[in-house]
N, C-alpha and C positions, 0 to 999 in steps of 0.2 A: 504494500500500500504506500503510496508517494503521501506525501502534504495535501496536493488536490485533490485526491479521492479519498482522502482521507476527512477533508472539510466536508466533500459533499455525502460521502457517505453519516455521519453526524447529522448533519443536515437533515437527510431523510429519514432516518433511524427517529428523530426526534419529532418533525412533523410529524410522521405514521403515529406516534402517541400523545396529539393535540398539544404539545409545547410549545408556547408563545415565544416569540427571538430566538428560532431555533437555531438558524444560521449563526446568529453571536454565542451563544451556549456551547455550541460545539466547537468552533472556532475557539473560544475561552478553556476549552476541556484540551483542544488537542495543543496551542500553546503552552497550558500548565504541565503537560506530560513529556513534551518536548525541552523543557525550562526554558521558555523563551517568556520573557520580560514582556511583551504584550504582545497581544493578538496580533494586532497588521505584520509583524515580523515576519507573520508564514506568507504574506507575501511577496516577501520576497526570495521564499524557497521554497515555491511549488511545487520542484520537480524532485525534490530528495526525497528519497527512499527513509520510511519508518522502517527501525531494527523490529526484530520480533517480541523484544520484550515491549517495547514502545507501543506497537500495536495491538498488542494483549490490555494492555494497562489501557490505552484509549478507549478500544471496545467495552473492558469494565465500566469505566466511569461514564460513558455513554449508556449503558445500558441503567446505570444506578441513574444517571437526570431521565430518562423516560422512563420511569417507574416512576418519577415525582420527584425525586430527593431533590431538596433544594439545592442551586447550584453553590449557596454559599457553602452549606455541610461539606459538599464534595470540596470545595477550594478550602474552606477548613478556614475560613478567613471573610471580613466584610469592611470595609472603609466606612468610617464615624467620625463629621468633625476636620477631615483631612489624616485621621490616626487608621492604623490597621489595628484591628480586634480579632483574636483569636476567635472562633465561636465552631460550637457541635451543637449536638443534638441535646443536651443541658438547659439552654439556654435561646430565648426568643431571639430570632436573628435581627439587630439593630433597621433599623429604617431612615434614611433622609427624612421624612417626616419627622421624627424625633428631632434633629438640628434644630429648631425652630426652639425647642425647650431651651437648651443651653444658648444660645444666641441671645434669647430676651433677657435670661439672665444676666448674661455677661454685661450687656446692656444696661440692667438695673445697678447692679453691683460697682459699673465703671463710671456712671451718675451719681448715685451716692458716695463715692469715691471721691469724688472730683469738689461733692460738697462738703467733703469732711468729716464721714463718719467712720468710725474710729475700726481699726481693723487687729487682730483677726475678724474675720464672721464665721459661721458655724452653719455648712449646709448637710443638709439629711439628705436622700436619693433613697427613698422605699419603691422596692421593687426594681432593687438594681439590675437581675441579671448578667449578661456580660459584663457588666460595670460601664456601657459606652455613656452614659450621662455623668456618672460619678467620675470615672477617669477624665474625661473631656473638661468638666468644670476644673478639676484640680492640676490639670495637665495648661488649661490656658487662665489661669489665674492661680498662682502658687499661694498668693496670701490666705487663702480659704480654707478653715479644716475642714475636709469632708469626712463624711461616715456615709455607708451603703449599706444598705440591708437587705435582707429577701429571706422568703422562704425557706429556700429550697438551700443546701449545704452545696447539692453538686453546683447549683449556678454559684454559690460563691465563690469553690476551687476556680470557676473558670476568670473572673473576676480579679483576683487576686493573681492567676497568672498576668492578667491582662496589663496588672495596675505594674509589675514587677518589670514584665518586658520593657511597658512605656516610661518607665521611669519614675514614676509616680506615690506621693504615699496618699492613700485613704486609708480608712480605719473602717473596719468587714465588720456587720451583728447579723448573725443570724436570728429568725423569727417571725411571726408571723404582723405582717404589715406595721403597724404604727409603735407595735409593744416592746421594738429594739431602742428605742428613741422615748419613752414614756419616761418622764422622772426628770428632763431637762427640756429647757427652751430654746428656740433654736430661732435665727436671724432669716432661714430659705428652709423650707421645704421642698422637694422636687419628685416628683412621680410621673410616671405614664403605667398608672396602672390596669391592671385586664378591664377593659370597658366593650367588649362585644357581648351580644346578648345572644342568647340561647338559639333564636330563629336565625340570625345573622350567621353565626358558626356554623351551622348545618348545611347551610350555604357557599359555605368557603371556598377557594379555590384548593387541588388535591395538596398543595405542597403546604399548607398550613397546618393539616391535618399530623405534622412530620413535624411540628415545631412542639414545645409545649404545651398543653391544653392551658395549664394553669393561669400559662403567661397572658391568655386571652379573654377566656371565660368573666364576666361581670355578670352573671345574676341574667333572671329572668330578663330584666331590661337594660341591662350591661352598666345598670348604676349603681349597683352595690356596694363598690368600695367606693366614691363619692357620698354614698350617706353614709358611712362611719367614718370617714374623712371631717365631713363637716361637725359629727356628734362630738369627734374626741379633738378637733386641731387647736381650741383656744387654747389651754394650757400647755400647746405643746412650740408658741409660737411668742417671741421677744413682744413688746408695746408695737416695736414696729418691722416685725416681721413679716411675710409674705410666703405664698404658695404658692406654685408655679404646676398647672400641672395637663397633661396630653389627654383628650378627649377624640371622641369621633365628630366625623365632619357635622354630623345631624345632629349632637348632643347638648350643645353651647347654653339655648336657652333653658333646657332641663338640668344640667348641671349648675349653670345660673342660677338658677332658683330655689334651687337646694342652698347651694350656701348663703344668696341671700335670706333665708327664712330665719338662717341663724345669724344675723346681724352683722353680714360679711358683706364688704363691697367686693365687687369682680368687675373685671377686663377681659375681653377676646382679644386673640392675637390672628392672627391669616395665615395660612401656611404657602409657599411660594405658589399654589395651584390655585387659591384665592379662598380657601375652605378655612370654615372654623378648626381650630387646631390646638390651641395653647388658652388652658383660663390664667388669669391672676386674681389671687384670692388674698387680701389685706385686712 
């Protein structure tokens, strides 16, 4: 098999089992097996012969993306922020949609900076997974102490690799949602926690189904940790602290209104696609 038949073989292997960008997918599977540093490379060596091991190893991971697996699983890797993140099967695979989180942040944090409030500050990340929020805040803002939490023990190992590779110190608690962070106040909040709803998820596309459930699942109406968010955040936030935190595009005004019931003002943010994305809860 040369590089050309070998693109378009991928190619067709991958449309026969309805994969969307199958041409780039494959192309990204047979650069990564060849160790070429990006895809257009193989254009410029069409005509070279894949070795036998080379071809064996292509065929696998072709055959692992049209069965579904996410193509990040198989690269074992995701860009967050401008950063590379380790990520498996442990852990929610990061989203560009997230950036939007850390960005506003950084945003708030470099405006009250600028006015003079006094630093360290102290931000939390529940529902860290990968770590790509927590790492990303503390990786582009050093003065910040962060702490990450989650659940799940395995998504922390992966986390903590992540924070180690990047250079980075956070401070890891395991536990369930708010309860790692109870008993201090904190200056930020940050979450994108599981907010699809029951009917939504069933609906998903196949490769989600390969991700966490945990990471996604919110309850009947994918609100559920938004109302224990609102019931337990006041003691868990400075006079003049803030939450910062990822919804669905359809959520805004229901989320909204949850926390304003509980005496909280809120902010919508747009996500580069022009969709509701980010609340701020003050």
């Amino acid at each position: 098999m040369k590089v050309l038949e070998g693109m378009q073989y991928g190619e067709a292997q991958l449309l026969e089992k309805g994969i969307e960008n199958a041409r780039y997918d494959a192309d990204l599977l047979l650069a990564e097996v060849l160790g070429v540093s990006r895809r257009d490379r193989l254009y410029l060596d069409l005509g070279r012969n894949l070795s036998k091991i080379e071809e064996a190893d292509y065929r696998g991971v072709i055959i692992r993306r049209a069965e579904h697996e996410p193509l990040q699983y198989i690269l074992k890797r995701q860009e967050f922020m401008g950063l590379s993140f380790s990520i498996d099967e442990r852990v929610l695979i990061p989203r560009a949609d997230s950036e939007i989180l850390v960005e506003k942040w950084l945003d708030i944090v470099r405006q009250e900076e600028k006015q003079g409030r006094g630093l360290p500050i102290k931000v939390a990340d529940l529902c860290t997974g990968s770590g790509a929020l927590a790492i990303s805040m503390a990786y582009y803002y050093s003065q910040a102490e962060v702490v990450g939490t989650d659940l799940s023990p395995a998504a922390l190992d992966v986390a903590r690799q992540n924070a180690e590779r990047l250079g980075v110190a956070v401070q890891w608690r395991q536990g369930d949602f708010v309860t790692p962070i109870q008993g201090e106040r904190w200056d930020f909040i940050i979450t994108n926690p599981p907010y699809v709803s029951t009917e939504d998820y069933s609906q998903c596309a196949p490769e989600i189904f390969r991700e966490p459930p945990m990471a996604f699942l919110g309850g009947q109406d994918g609100l559920d940790f938004y109302r224990r968010l609102s019931e337990e955040l006041r003691p868990l936030l400075n006079p003049q602290g803030k939450l910062l935190m990822e919804i669905g595009w359809n959520q805004a005004e229901a989320v909204r209104g949850i926390f304003q019931l509980k005496g909280f003002e809120t902010q919508v943010f747009l996500d580069l696609a022009g969709r509701d994305r980010v609340i701020l809860v003050r």
